[in-house]
N, CA, C, O and CB atoms as a CASP TS submission, in Angstrom:
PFRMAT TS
TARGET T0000
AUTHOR 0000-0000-0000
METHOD Language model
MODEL 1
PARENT N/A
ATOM      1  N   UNK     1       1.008 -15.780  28.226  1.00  0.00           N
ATOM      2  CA  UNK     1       1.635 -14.753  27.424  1.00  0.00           C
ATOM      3  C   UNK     1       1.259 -14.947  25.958  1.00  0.00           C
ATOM      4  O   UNK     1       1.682 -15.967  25.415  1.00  0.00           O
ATOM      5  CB  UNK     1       3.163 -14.777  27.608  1.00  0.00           C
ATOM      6  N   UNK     2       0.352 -13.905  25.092  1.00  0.00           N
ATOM      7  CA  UNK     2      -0.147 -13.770  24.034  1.00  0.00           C
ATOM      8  C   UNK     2       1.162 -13.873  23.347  1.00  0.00           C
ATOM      9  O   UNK     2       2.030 -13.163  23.855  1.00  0.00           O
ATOM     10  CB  UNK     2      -1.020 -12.631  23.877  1.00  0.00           C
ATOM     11  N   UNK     3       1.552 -14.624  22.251  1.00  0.00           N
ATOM     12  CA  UNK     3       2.569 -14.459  20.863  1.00  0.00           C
ATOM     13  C   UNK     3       2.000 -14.047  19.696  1.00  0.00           C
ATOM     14  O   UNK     3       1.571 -14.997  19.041  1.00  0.00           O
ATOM     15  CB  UNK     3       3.232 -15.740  20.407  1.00  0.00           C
ATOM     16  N   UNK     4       1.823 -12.866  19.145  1.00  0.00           N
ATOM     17  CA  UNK     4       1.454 -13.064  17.987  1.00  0.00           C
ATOM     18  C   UNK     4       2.219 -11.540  17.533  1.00  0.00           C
ATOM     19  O   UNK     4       2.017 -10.444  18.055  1.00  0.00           O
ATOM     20  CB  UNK     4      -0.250 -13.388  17.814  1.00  0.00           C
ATOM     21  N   UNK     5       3.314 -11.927  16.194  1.00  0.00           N
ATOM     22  CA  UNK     5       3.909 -11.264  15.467  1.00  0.00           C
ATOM     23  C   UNK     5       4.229 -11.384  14.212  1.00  0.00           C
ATOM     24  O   UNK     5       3.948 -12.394  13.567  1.00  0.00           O
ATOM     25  CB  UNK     5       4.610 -11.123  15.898  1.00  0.00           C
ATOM     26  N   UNK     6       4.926 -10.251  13.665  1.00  0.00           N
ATOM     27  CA  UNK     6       4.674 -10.106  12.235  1.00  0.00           C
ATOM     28  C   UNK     6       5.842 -11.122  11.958  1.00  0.00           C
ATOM     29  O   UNK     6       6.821 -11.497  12.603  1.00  0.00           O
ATOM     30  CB  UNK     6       4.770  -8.461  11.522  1.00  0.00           C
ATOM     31  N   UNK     7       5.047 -11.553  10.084  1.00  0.00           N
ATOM     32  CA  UNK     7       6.398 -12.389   9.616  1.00  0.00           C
ATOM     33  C   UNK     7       6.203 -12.169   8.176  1.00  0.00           C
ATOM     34  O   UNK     7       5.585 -11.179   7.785  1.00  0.00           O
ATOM     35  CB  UNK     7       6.510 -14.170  10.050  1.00  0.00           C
ATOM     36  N   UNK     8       6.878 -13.358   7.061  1.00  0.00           N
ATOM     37  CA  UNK     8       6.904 -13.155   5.786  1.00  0.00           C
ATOM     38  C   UNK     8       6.052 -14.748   6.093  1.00  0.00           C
ATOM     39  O   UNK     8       5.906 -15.355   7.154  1.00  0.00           O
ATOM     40  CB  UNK     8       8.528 -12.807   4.819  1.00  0.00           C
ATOM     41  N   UNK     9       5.604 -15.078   4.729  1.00  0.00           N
ATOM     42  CA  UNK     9       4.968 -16.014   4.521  1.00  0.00           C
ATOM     43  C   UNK     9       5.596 -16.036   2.736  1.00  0.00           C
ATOM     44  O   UNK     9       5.422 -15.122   1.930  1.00  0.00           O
ATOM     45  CB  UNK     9       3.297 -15.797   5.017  1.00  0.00           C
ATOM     46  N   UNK    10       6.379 -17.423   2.456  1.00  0.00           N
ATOM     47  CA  UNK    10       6.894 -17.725   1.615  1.00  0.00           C
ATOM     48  C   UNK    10       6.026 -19.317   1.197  1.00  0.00           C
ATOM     49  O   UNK    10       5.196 -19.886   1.908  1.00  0.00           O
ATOM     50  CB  UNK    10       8.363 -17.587   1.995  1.00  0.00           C
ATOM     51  N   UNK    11       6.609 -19.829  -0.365  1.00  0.00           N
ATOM     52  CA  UNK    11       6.254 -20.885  -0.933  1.00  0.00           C
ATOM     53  C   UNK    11       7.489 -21.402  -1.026  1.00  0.00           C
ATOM     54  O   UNK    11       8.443 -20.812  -1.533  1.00  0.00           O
ATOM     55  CB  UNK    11       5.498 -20.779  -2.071  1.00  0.00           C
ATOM     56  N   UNK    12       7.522 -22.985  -0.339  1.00  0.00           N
ATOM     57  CA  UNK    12       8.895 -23.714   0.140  1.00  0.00           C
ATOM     58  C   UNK    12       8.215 -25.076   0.175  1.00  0.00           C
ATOM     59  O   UNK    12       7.043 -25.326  -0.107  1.00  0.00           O
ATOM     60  CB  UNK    12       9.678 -23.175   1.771  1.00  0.00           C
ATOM     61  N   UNK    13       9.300 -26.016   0.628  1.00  0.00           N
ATOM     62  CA  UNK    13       9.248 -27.505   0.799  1.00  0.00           C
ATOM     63  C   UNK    13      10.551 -27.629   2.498  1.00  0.00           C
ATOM     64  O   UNK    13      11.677 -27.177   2.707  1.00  0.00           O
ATOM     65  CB  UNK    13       9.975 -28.466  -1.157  1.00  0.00           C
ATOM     66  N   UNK    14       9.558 -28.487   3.351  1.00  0.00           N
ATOM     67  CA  UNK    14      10.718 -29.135   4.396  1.00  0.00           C
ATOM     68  C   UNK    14      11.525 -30.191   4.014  1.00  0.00           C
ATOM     69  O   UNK    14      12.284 -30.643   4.872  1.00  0.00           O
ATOM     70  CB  UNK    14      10.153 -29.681   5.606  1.00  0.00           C
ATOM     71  N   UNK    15      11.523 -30.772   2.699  1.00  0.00           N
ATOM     72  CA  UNK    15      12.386 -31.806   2.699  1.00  0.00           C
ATOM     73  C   UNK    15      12.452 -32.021   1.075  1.00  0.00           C
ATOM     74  O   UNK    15      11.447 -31.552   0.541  1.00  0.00           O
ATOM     75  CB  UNK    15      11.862 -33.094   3.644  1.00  0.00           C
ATOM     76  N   UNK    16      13.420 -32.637   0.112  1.00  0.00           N
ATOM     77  CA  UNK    16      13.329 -32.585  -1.707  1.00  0.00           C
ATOM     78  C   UNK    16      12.362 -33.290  -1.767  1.00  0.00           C
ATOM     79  O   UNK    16      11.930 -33.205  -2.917  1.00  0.00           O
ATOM     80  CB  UNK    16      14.551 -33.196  -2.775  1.00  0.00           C
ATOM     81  N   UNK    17      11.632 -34.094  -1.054  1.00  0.00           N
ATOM     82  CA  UNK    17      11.041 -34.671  -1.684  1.00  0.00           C
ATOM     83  C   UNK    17       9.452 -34.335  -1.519  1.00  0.00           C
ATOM     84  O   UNK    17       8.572 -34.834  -2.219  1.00  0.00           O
ATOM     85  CB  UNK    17      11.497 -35.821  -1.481  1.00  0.00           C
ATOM     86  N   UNK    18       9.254 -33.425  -0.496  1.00  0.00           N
ATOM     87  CA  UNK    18       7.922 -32.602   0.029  1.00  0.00           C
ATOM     88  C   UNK    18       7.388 -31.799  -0.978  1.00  0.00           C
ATOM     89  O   UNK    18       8.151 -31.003  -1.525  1.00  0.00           O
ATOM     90  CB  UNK    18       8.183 -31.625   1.239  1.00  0.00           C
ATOM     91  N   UNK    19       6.342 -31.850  -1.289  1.00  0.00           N
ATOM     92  CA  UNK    19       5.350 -30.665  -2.104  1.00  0.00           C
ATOM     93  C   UNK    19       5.884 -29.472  -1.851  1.00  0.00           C
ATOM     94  O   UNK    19       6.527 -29.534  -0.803  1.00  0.00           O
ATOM     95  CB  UNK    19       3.754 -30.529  -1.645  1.00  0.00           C
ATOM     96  N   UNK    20       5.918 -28.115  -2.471  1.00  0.00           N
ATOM     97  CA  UNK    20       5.835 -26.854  -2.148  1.00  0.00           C
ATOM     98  C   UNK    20       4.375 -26.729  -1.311  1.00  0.00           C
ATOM     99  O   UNK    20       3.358 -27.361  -1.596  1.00  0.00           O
ATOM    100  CB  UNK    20       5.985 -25.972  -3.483  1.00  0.00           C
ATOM    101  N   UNK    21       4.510 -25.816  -0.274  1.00  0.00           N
ATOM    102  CA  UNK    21       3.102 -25.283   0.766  1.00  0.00           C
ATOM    103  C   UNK    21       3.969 -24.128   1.256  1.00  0.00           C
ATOM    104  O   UNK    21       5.135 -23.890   0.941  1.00  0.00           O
ATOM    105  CB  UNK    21       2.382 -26.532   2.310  1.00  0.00           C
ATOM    106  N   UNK    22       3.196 -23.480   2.061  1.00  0.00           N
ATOM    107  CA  UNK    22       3.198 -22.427   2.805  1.00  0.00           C
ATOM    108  C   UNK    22       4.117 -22.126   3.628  1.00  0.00           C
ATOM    109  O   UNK    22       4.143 -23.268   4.088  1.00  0.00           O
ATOM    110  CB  UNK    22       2.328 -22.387   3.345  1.00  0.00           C
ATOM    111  N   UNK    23       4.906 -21.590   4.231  1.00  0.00           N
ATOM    112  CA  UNK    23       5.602 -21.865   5.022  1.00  0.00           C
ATOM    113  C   UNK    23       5.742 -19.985   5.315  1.00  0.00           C
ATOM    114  O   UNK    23       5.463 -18.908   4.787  1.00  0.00           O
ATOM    115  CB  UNK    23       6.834 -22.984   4.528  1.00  0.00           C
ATOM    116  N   UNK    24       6.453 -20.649   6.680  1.00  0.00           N
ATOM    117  CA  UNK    24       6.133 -19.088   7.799  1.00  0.00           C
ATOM    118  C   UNK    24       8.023 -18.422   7.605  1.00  0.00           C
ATOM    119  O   UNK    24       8.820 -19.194   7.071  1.00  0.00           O
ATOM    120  CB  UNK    24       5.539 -19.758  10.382  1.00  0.00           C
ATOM    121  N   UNK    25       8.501 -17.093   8.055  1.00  0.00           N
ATOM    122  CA  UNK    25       9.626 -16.989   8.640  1.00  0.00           C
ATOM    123  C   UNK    25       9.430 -15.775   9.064  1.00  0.00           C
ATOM    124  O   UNK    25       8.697 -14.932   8.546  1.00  0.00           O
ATOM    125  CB  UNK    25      10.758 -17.241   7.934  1.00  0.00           C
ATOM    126  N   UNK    26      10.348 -15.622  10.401  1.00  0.00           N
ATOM    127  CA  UNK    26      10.377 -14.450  11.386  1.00  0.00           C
ATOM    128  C   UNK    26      10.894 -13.350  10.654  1.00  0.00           C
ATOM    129  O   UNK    26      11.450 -13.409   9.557  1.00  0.00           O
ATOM    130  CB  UNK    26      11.245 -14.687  12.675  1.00  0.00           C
ATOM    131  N   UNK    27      10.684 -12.406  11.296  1.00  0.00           N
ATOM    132  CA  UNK    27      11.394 -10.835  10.785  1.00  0.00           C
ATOM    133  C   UNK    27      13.047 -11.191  10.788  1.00  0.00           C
ATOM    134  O   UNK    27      13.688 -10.926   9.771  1.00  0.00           O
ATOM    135  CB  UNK    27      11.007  -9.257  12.152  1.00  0.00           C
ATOM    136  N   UNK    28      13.743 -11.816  11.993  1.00  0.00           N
ATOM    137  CA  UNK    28      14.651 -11.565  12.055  1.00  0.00           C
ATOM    138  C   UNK    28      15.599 -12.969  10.939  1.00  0.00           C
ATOM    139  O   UNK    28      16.677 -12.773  10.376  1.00  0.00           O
ATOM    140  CB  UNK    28      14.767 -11.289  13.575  1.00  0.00           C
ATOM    141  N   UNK    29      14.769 -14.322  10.897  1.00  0.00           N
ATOM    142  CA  UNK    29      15.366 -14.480   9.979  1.00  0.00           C
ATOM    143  C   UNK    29      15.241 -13.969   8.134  1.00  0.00           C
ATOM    144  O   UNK    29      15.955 -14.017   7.132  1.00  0.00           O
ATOM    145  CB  UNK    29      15.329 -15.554  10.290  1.00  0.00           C
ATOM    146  N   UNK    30      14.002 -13.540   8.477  1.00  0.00           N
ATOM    147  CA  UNK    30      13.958 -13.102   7.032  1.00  0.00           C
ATOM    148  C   UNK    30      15.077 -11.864   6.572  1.00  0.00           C
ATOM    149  O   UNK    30      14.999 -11.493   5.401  1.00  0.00           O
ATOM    150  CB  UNK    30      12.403 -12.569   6.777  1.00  0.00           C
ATOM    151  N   UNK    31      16.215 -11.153   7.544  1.00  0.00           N
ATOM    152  CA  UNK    31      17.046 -10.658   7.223  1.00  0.00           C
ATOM    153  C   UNK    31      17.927 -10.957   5.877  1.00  0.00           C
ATOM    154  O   UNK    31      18.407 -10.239   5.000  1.00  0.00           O
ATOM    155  CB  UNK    31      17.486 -10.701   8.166  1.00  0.00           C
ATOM    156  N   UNK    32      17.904 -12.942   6.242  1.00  0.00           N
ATOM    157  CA  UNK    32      18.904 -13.757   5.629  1.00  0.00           C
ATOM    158  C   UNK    32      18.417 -13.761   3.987  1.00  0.00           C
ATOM    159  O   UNK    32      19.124 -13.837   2.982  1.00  0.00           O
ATOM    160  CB  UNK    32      18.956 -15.348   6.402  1.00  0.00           C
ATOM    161  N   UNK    33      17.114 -13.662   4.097  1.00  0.00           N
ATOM    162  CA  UNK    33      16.340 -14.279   2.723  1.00  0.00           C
ATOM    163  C   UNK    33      15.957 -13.048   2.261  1.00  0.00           C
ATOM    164  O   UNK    33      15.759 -12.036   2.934  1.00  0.00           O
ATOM    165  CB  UNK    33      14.956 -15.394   2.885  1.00  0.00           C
ATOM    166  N   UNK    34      15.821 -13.251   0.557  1.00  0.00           N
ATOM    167  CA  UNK    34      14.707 -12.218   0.444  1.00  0.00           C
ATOM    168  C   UNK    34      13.884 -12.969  -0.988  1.00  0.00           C
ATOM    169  O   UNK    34      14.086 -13.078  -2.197  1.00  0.00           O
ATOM    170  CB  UNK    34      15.431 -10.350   0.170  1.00  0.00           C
ATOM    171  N   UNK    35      12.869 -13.375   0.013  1.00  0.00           N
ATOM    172  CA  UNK    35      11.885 -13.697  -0.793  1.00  0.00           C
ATOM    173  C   UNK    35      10.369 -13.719   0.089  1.00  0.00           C
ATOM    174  O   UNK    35      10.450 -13.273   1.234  1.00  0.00           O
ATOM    175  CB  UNK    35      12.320 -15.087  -1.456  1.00  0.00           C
ATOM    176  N   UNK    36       9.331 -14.088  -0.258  1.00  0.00           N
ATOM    177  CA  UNK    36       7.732 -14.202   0.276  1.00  0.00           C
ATOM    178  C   UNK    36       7.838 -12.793   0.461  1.00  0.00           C
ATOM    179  O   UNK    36       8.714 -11.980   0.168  1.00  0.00           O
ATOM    180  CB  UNK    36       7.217 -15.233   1.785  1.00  0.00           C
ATOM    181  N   UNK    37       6.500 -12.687   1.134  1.00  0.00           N
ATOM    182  CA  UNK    37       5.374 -11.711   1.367  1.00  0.00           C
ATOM    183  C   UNK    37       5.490 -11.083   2.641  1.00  0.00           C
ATOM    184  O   UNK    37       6.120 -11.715   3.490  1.00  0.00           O
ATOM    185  CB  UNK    37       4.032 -12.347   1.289  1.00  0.00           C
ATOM    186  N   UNK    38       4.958  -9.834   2.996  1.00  0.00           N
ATOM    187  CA  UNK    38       4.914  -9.513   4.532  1.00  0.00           C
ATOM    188  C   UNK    38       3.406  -9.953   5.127  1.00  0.00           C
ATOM    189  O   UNK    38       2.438  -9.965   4.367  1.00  0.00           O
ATOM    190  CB  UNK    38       5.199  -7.760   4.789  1.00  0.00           C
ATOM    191  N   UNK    39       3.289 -10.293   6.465  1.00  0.00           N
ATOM    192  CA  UNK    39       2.218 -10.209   7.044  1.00  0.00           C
ATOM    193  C   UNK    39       2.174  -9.532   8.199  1.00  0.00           C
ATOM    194  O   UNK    39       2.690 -10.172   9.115  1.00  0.00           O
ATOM    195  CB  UNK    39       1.806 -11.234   7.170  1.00  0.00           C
ATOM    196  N   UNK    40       1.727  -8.411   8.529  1.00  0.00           N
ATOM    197  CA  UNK    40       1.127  -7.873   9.683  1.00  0.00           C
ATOM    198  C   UNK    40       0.333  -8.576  10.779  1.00  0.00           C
ATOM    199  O   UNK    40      -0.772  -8.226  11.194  1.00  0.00           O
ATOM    200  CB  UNK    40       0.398  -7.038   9.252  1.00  0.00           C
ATOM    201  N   UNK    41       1.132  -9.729  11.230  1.00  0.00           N
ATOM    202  CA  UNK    41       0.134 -10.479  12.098  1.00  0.00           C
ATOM    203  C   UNK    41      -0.250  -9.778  13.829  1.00  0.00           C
ATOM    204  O   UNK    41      -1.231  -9.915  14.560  1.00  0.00           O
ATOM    205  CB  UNK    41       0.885 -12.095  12.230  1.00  0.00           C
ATOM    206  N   UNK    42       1.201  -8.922  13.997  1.00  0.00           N
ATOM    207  CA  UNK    42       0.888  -8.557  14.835  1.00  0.00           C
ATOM    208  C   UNK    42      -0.554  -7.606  15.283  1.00  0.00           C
ATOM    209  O   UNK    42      -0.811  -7.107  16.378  1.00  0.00           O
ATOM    210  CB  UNK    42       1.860  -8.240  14.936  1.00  0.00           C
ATOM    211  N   UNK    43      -1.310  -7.573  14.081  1.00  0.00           N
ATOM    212  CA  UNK    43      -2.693  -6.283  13.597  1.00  0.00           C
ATOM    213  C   UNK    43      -3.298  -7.522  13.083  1.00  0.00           C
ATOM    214  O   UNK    43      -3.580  -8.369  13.930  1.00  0.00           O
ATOM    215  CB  UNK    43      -2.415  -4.636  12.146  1.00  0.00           C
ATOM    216  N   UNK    44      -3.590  -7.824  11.639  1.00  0.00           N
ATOM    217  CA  UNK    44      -4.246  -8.918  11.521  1.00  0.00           C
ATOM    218  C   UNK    44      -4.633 -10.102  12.298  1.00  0.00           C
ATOM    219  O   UNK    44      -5.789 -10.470  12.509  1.00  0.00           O
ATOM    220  CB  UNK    44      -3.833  -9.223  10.828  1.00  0.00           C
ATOM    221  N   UNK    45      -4.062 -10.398  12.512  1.00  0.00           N
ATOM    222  CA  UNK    45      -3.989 -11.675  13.293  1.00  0.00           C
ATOM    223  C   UNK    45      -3.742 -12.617  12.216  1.00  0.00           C
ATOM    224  O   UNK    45      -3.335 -12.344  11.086  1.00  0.00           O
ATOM    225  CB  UNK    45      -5.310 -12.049  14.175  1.00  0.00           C
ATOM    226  N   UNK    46      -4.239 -14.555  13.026  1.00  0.00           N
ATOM    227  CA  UNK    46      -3.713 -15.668  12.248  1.00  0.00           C
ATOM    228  C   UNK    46      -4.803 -16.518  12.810  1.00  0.00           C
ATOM    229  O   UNK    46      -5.486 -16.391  13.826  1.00  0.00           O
ATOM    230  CB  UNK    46      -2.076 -16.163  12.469  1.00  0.00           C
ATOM    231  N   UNK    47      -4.766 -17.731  11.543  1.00  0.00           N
ATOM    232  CA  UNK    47      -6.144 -18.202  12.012  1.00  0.00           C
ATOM    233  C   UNK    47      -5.641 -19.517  13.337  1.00  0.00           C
ATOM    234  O   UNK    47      -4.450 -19.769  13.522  1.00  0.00           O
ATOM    235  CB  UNK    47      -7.196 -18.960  10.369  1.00  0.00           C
ATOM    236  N   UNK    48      -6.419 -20.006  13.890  1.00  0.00           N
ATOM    237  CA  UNK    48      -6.388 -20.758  15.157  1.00  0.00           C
ATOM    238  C   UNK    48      -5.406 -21.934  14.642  1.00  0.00           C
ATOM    239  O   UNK    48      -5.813 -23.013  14.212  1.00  0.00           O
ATOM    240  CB  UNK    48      -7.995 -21.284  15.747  1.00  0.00           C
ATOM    241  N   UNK    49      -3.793 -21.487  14.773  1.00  0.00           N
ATOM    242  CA  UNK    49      -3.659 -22.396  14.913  1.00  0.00           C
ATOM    243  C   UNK    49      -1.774 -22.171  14.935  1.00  0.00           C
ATOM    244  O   UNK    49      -1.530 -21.331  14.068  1.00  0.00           O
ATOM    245  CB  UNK    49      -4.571 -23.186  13.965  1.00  0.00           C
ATOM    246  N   UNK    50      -0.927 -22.470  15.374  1.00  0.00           N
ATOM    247  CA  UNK    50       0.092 -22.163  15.783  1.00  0.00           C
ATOM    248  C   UNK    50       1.517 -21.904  14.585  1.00  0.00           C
ATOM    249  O   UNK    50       1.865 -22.827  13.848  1.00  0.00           O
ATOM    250  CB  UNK    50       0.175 -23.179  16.764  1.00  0.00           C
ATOM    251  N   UNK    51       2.094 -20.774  14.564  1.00  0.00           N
ATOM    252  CA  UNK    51       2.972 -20.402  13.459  1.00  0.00           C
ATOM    253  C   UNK    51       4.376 -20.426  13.682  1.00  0.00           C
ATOM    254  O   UNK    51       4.919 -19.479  14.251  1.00  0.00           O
ATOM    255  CB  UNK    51       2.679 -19.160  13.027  1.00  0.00           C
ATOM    256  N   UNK    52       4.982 -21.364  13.310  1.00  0.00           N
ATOM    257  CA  UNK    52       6.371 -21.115  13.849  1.00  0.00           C
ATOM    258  C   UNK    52       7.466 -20.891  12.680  1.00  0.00           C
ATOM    259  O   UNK    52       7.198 -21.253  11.534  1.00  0.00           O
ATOM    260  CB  UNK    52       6.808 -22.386  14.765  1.00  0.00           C
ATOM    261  N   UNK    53       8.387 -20.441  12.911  1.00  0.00           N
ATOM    262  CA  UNK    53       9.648 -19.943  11.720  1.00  0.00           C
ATOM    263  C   UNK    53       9.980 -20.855  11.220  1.00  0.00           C
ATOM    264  O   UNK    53      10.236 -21.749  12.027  1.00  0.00           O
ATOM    265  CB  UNK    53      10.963 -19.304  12.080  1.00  0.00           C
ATOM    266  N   UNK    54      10.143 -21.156  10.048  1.00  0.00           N
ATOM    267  CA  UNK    54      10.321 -22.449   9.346  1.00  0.00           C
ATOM    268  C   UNK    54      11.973 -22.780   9.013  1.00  0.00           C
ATOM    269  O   UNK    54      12.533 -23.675   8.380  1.00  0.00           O
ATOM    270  CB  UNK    54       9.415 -22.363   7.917  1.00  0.00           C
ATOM    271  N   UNK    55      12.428 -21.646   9.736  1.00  0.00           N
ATOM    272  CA  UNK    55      14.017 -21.385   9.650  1.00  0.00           C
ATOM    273  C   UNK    55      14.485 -21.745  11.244  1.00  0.00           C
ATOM    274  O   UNK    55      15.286 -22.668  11.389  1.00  0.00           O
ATOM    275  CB  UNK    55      14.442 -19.542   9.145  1.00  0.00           C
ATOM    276  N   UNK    56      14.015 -21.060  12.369  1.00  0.00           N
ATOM    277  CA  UNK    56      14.707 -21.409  13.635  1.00  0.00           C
ATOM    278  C   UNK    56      13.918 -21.741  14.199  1.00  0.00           C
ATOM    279  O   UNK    56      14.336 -22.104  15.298  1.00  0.00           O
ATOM    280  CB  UNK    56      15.397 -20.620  14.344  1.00  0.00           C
ATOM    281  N   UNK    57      11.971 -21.951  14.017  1.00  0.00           N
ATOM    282  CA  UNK    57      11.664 -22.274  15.011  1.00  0.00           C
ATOM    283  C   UNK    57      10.733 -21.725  15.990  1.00  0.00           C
ATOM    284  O   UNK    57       9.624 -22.254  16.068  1.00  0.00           O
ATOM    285  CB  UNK    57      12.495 -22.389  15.319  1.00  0.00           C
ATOM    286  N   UNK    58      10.992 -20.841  16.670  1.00  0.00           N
ATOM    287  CA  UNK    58      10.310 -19.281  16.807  1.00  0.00           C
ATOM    288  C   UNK    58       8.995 -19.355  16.592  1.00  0.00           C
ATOM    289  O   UNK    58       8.487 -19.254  15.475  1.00  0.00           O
ATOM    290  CB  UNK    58      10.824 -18.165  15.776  1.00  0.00           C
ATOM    291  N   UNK    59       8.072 -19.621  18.161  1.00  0.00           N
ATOM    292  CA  UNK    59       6.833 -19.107  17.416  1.00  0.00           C
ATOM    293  C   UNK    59       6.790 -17.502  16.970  1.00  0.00           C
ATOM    294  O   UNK    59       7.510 -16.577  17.346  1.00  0.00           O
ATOM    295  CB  UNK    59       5.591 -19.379  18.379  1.00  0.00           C
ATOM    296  N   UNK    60       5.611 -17.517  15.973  1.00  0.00           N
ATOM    297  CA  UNK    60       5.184 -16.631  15.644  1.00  0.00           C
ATOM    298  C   UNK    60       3.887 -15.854  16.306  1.00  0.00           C
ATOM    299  O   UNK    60       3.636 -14.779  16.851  1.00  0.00           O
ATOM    300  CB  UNK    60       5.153 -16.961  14.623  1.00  0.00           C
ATOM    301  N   UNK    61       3.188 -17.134  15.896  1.00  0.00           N
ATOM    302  CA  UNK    61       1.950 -17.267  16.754  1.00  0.00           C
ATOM    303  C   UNK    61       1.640 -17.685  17.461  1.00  0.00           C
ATOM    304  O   UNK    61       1.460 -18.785  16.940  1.00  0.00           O
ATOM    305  CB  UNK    61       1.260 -17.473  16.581  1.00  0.00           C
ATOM    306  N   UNK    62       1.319 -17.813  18.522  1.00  0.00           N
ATOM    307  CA  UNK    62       0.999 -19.190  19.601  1.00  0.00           C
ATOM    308  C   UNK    62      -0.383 -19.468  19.715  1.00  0.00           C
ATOM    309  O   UNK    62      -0.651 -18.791  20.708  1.00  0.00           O
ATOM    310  CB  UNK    62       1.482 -18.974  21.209  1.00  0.00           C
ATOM    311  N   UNK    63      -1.438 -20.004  19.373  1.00  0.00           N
ATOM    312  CA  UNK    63      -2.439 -19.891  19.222  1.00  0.00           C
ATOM    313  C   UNK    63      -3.022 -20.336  21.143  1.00  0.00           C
ATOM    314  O   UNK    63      -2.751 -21.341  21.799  1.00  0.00           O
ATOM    315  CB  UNK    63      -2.780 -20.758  17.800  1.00  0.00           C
ATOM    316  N   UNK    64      -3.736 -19.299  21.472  1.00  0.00           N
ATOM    317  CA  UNK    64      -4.267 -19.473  22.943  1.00  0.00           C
ATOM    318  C   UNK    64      -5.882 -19.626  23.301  1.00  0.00           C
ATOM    319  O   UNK    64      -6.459 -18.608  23.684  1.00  0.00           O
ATOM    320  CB  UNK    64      -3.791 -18.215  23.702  1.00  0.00           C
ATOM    321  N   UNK    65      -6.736 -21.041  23.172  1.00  0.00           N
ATOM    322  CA  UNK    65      -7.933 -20.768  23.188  1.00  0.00           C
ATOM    323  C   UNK    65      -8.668 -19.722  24.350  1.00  0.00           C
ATOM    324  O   UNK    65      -8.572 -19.746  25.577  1.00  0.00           O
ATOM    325  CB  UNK    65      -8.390 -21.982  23.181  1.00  0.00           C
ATOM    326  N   UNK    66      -9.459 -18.773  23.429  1.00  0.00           N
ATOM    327  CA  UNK    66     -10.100 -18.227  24.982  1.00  0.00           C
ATOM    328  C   UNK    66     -11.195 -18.793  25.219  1.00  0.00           C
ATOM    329  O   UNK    66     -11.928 -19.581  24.623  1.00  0.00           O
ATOM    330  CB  UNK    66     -10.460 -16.709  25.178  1.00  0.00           C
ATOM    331  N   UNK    67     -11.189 -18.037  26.608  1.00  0.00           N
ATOM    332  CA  UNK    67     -12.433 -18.576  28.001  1.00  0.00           C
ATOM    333  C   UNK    67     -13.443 -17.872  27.309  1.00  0.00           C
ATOM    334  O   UNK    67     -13.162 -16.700  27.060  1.00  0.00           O
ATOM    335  CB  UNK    67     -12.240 -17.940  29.994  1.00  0.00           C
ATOM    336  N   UNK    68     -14.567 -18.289  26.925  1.00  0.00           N
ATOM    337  CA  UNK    68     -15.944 -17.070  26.864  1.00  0.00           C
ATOM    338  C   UNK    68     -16.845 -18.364  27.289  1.00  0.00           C
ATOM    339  O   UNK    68     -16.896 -19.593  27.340  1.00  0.00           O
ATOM    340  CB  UNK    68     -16.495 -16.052  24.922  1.00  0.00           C
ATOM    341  N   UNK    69     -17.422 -17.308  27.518  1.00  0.00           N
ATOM    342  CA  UNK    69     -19.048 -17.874  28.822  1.00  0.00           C
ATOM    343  C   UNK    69     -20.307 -17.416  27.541  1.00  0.00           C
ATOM    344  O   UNK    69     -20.169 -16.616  26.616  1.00  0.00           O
ATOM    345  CB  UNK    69     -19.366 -16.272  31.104  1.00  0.00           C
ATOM    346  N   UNK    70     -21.326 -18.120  27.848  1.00  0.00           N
ATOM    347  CA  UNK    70     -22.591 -17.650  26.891  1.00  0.00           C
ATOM    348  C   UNK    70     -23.273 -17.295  27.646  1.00  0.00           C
ATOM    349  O   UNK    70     -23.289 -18.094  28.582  1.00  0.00           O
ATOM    350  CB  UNK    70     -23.345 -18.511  26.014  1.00  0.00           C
ATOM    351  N   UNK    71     -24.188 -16.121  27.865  1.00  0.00           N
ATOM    352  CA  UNK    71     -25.025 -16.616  28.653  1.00  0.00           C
ATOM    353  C   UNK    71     -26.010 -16.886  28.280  1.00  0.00           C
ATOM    354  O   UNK    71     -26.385 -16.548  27.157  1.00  0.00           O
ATOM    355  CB  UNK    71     -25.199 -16.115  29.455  1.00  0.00           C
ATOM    356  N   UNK    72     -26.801 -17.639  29.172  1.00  0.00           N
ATOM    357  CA  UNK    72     -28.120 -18.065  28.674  1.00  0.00           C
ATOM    358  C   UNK    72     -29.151 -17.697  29.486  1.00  0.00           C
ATOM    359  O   UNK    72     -30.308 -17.990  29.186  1.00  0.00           O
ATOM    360  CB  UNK    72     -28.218 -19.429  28.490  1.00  0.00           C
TER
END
């Protein structure tokens, strides 16, 4: 099962003493907040590699390698 949906993408820290970086949150918690950016991931997409809500958790993205064949 493909995951990939829209979210906000905010500038945060997981802990006081962590750098500010990137950080993801779902539509539905971003109800709570209002701050970051929108992303259309469900259209864009995300690069290879797995997005989860930095609030509950929630993937966003699930990153799923595909099967492709070359031929030769």
């Amino acid at each position: 099962m493909k995951i990939q949906e829209d979210c906000f993408f905010y500038i945060g820290s997981v802990s006081p003493n962590e750098e500010d970086r990137i950080l993801a949150r779902c539509l539905n918690c971003q109800k709570e907040e209002d701050e970051g950016w929108f992303w259309e991931g469900s259209k864009k997409g995300y690069s290879p590699y797995n997005v989860n809500c930095n609030m509950c958790g929630k993937f966003i993205y699930k990153y799923e390698k595909e099967n492709t064949e070359e031929n030769s």
